[in-house]
C-alpha positions as CSV (number, residue, x, y, z in Angstrom):
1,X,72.9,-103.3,-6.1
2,X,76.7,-103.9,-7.2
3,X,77.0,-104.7,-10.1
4,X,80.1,-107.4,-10.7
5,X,82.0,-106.1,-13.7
6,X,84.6,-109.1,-13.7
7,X,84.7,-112.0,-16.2
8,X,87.2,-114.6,-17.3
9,X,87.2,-116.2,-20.6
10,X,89.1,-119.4,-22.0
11,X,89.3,-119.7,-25.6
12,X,91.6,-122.6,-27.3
13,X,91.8,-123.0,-30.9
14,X,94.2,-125.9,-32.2
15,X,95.2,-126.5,-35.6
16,X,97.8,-128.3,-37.5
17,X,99.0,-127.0,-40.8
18,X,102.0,-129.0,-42.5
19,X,103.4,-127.7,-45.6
20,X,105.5,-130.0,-47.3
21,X,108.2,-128.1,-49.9
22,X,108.9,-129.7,-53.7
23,X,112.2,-130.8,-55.3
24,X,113.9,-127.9,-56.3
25,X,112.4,-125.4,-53.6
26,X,113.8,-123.9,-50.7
27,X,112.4,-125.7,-47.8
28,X,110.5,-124.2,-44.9
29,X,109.5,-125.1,-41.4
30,X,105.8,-126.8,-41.3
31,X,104.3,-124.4,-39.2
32,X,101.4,-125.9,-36.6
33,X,100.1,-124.2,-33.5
34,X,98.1,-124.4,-30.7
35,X,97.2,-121.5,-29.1
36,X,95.6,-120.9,-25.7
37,X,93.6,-117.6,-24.7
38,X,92.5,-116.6,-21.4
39,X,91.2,-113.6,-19.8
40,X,92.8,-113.5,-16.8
41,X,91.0,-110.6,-14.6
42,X,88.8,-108.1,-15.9
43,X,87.2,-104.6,-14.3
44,X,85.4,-101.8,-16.0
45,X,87.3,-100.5,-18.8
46,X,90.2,-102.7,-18.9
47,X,91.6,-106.3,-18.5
48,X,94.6,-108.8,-18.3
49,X,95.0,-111.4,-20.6
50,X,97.7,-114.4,-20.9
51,X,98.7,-116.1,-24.0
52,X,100.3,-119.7,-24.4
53,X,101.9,-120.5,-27.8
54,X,102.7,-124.0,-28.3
55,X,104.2,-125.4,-31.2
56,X,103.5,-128.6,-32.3
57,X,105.1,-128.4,-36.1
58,X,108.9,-128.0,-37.2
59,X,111.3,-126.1,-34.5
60,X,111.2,-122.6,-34.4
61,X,113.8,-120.0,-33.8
62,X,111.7,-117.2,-33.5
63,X,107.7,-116.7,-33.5
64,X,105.4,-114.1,-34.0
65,X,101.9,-114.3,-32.7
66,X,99.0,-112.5,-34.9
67,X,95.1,-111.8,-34.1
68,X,92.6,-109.3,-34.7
69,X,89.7,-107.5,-32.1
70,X,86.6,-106.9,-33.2
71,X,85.3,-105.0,-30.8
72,X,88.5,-101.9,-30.2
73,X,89.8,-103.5,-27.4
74,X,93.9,-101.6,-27.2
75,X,97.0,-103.2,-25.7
76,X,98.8,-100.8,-23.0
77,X,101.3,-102.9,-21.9
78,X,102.7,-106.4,-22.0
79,X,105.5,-108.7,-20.8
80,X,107.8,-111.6,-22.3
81,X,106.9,-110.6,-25.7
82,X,107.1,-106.9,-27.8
83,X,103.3,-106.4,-28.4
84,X,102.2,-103.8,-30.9
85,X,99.1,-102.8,-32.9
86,X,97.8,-101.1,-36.0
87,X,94.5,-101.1,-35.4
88,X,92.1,-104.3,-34.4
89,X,95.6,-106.2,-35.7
90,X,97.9,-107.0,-32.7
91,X,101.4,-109.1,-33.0
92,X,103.4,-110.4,-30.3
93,X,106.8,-110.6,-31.2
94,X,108.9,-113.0,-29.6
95,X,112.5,-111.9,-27.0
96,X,115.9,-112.9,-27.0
97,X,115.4,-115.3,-24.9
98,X,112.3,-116.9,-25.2
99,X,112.4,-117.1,-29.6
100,X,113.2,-120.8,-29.6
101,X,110.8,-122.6,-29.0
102,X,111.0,-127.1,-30.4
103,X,108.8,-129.0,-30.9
104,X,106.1,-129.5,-28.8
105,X,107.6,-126.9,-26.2
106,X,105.3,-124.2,-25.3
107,X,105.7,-120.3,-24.4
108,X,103.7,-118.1,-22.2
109,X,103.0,-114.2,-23.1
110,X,100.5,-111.5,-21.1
111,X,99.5,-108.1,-21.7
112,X,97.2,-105.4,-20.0
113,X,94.2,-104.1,-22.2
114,X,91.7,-101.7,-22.5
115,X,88.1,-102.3,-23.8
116,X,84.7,-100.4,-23.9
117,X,81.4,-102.1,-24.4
118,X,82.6,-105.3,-24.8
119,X,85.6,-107.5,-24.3
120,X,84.8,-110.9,-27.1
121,X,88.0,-112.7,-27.4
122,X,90.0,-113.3,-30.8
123,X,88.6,-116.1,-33.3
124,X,91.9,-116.9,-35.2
125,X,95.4,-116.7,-34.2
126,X,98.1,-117.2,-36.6
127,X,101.9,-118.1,-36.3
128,X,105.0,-116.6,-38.6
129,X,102.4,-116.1,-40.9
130,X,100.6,-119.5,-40.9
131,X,96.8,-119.0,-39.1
132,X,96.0,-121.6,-36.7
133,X,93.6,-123.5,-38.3
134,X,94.6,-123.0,-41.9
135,X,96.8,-121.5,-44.5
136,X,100.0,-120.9,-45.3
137,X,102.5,-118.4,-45.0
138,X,103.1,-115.5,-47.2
139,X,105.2,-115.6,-49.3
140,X,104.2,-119.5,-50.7
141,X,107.2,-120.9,-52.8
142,X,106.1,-121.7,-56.7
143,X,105.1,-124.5,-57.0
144,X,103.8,-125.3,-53.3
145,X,100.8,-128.0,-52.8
146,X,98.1,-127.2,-51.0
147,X,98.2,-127.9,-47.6
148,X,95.7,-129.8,-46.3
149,X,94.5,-128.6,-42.3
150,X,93.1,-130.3,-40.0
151,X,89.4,-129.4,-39.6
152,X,89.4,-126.5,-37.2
153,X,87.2,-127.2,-33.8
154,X,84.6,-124.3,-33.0
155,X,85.9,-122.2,-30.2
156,X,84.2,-123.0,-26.8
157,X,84.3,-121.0,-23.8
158,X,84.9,-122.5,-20.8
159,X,82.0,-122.0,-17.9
160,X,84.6,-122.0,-15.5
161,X,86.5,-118.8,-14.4
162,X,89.9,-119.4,-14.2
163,X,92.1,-118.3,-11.6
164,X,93.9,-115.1,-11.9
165,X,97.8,-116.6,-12.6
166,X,101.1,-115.2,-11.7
167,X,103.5,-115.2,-14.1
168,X,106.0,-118.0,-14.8
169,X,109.9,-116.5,-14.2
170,X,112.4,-116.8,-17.3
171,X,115.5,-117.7,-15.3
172,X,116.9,-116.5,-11.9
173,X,119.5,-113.8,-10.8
174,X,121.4,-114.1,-7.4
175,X,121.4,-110.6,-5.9
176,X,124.4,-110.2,-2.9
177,X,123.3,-106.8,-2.8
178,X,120.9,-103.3,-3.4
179,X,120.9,-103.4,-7.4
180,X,120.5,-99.0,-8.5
181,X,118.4,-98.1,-11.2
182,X,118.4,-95.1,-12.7
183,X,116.8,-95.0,-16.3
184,X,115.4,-98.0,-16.9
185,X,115.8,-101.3,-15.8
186,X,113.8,-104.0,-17.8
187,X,114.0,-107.8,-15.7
188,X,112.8,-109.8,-18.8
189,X,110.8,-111.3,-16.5
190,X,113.3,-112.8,-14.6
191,X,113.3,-113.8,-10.6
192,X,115.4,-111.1,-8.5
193,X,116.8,-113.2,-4.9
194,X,117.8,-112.7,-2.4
195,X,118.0,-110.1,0.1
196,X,117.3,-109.9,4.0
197,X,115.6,-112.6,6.0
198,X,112.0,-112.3,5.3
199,X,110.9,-110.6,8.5
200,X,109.8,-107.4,8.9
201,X,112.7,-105.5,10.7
202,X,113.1,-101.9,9.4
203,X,117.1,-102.0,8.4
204,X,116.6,-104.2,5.9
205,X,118.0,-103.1,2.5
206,X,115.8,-103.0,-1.0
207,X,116.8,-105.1,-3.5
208,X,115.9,-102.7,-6.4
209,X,117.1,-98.8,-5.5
210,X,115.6,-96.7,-8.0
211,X,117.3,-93.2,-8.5
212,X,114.5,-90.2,-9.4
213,X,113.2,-90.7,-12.6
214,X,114.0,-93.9,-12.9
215,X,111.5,-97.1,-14.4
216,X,111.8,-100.9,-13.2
217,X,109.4,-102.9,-15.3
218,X,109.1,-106.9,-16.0
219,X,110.7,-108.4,-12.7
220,X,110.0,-110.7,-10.2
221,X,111.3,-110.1,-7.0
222,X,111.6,-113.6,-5.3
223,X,111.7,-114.9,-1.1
224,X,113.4,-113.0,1.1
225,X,112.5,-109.9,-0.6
226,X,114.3,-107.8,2.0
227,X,112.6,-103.9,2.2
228,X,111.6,-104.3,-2.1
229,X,112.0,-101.5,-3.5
230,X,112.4,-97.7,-3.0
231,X,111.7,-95.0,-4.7
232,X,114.2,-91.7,-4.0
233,X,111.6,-89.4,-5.8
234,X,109.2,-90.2,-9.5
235,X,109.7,-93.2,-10.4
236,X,107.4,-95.6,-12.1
237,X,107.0,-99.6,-11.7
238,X,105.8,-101.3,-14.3
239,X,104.3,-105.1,-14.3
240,X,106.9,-106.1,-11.0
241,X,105.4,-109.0,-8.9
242,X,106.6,-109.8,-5.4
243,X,106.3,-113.5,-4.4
244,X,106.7,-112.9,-1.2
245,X,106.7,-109.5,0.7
246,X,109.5,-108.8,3.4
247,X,109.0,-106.0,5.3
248,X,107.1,-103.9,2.4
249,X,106.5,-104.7,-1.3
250,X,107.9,-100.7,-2.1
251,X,108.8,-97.2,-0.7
252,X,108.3,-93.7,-1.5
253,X,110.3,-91.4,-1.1
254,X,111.0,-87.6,-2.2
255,X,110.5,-83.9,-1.3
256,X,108.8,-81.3,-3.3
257,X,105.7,-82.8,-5.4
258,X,106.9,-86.6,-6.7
259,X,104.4,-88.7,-9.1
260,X,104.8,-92.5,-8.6
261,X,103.5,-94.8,-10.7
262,X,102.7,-99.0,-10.1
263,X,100.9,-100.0,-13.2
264,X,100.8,-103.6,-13.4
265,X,102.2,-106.4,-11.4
266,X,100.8,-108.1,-8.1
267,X,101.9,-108.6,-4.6
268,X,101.3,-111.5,-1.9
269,X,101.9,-112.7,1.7
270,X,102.5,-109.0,3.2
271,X,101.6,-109.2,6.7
272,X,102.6,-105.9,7.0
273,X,102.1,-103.3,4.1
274,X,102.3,-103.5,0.5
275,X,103.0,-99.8,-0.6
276,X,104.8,-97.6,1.8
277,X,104.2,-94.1,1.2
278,X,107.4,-91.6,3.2
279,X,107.5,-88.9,1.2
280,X,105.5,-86.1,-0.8
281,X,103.7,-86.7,-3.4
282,X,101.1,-88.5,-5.2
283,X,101.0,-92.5,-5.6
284,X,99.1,-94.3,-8.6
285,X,98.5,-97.7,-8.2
286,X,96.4,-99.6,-11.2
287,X,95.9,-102.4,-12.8
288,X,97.6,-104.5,-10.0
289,X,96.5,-107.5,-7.4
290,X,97.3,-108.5,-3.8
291,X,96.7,-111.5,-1.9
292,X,97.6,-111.8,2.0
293,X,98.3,-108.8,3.6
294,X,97.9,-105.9,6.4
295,X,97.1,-103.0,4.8
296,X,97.6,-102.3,1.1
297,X,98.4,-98.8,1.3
298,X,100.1,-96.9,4.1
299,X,100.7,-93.1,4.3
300,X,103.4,-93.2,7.0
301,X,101.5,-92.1,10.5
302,X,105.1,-91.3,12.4
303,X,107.6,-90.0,9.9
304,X,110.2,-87.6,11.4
305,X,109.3,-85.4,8.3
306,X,105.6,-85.3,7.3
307,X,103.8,-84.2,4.6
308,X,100.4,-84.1,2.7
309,X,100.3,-87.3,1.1
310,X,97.5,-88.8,-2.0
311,X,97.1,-91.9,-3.0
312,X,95.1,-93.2,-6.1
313,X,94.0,-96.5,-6.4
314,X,91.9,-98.0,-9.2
315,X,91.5,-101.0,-11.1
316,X,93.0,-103.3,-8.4
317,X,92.0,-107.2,-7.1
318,X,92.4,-107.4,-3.6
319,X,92.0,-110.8,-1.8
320,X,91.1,-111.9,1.9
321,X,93.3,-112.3,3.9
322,X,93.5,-108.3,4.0
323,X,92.7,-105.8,6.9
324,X,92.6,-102.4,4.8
325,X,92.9,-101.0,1.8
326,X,94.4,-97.2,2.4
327,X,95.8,-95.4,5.6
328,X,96.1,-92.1,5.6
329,X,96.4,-88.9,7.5
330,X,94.2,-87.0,8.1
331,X,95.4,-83.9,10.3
332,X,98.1,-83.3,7.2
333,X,95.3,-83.2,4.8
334,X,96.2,-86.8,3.0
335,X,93.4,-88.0,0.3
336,X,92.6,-91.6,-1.0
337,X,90.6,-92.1,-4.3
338,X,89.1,-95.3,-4.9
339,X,87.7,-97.1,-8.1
340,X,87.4,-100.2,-10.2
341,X,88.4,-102.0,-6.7
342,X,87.4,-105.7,-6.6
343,X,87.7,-107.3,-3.5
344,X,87.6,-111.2,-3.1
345,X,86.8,-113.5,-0.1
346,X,85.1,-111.0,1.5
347,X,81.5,-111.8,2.0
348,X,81.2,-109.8,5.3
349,X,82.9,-107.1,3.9
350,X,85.6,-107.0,6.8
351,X,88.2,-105.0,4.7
352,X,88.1,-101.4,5.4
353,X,88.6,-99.4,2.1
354,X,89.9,-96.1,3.9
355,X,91.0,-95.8,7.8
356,X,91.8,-92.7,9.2
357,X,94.4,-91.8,11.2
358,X,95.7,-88.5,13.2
359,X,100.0,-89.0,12.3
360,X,102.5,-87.6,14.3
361,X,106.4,-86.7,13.8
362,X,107.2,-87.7,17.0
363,X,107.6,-91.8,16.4
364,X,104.8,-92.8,18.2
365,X,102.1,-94.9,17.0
366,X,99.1,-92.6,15.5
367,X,95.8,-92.6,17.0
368,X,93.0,-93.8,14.4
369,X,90.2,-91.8,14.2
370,X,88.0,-92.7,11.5
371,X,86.8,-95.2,8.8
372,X,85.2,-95.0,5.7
373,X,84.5,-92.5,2.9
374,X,83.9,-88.8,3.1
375,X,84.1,-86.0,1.2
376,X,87.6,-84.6,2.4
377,X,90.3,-87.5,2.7
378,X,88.5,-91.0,1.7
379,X,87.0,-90.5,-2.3
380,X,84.5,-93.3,-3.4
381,X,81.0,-94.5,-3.5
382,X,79.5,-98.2,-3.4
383,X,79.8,-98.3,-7.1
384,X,83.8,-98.5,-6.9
385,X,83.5,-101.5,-5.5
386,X,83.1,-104.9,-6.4
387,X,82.3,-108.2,-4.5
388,X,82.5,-111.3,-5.4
């Protein structure tokens, strides 16, 4: 029997706190909050999360967000704020250009996780200092009255999963043409458009082009999407989300023994591929989601130049509509790994997790051959996969 891993929690504490300054001491913005936690997706070992600040006291030009796990749960990685953590005690620091925040105006944060033997979500948030629900900021001007808080409400999970989101863009940059990375290249969470014409001819050009070595992390890449991205050799992409995949979401390329990395992010309407895989190498893909599309992973079948190709694929949410989940090749020795894969919409369990193909070099199309795990190409047992 499978066993479904994935929850969702909603937890919403709200709280007012006004602190009102005396004659003769410097005066300081009544802090209140309402803050707003879901778990977004979770799988064994790890989760995403998404936070929504909303301040409902004096302007702010800056915020920081504080809470504390109680059961070990990390932080790996998060977007539209600078997460860090000392222990169970996380803060989420505010940007450049998401600090401002009047009153009544709201701000929306997200961050990938880790957790073992339980994931319980935070009791008591606090903002600049002043908890949600109580309290006052440190250090309190002498002589300060007490503030008085509202009562605080007891925190009450919803019974209603809620659906994974996709993240809300910052602002929008026009792209008239390929935009080359090499370093990296952080978005802020901004919308990338536009390139190409949304179909799925192969000259289109990428609207990201990222040298060896290089990183693109925080970006949305909006409708027409043109080719996405590619990938000369290593490169790693880090919480990117298509809207809208053109002809594929990304490329890889490289010779020799390249590592690519797509931790994070999500992908939808692909009626082709998501991930094209050219080159040599080894492909990661984790933590990430796709809705809508052909096949999620492709080891190219008619490449002029072949090679052995691997993919790894784990802690993933795939959702119907979707034909497969990994191509790959198996006369040049290719191998898929599979696990923490949650597949939605699927109660006749249509997808195929792993086809099998013989490739050529020769540009025609390759014969398939197979489906389905084995011990040589396709890695993974009924326990790597969820249904629901």
């Amino acid at each position: 029997m499978l066993r479904t891993w994935r929850q969702k929690a909603l937890l919403v504490l709200t709280a007012a706190v006004a602190v009102t300054p005396l004659t003769g001491v410097a005066a300081q913005a009544a802090v209140a909050c309402r803050v707003t936690y879901a778990v977004q997706s979770q799988w064994p070992g790890g989760f995403t999360a998404g936070v929504t600040l909303t301040n409902t006291g004096d302007p702010l030009s800056t915020w920081r967000v504080t809470w504390s796990y109680a059961a070990g749960q990390t932080v790996s990685q998060a977007w539209n704020a600078t997460v860090t953590q000392s222990g169970s005690a996380v803060t989420a620091a505010s940007l450049s250009y998401n600090g401002a925040l009047a009153t009544g105006a709201s701000v929306q944060f997200g961050f990938n996780a880790n957790w073992n033997g339980g994931n319980p979500a935070p009791t008591t948030f606090a903002v600049n200092g002043v908890t949600c629900g109580g309290g006052t900021p440190s250090p309190t001007p002498t002589p300060t009255p007490t503030p008085t808080p509202t009562p605080t409400p007891t925190p009450t999970p919803t019974p209603t999963p809620q659906p994974t989101t996709w993240p809300t863009p910052t602002g929008q940059v026009g792209v008239n043409g390929t935009i080359s990375v090499s370093g990296t290249f952080d978005g802020g969470m901004r919308r990338y458009c536009c390139i190409g014409d949304g179909g799925q001819e192969e000259s289109q050009d990428p609207v990201f082009q990222l040298a060896n070595g290089a990183t693109l992390q925080n970006v949305i890449i909006g409708a027409p999407a043109g080719d996405g991205v590619h990938c000369s050799g290593s490169c790693t992409l880090r919480n990117v989300w298509w809207e809208d995949v053109g002809e594929d979401a990304a490329t890889f390329r490289g010779s020799g023994d390249p590592s690519f990395l797509v931790d994070g992010g999500g992908a939808r309407y692909a009626s082709d591929k998501v991930f094209q895989h050219n080159g040599a190498g080894t492909l990661t893909v984790q933590n990430f989601q796709a809705t809508n599309f052909g096949t999620f992973y492709r080891s190219c079948g008619n490449c002029s130049t072949q090679h052995q190709r691997d993919v790894v694929v784990r802690n993933v949410t795939l959702t119907r509509p979707g034909n497969t989940v990994a191509g790959v090749n198996v006369n040049y020795g290719d191998t898929a790994r599979f696990s923490g894969v949650t597949i939605v919409n699927d109660s006749g369990r249509s997808m195929v997790i792993c086809r099998k193909y013989n490739g050529n070099n020769s540009g025609n199309e390759p014969t398939q051959v197979g489906t389905g795990a084995d011990s040589t190409n396709c890695f993974y047992s009924s326990s790597d996969l969820t249904y629901r």
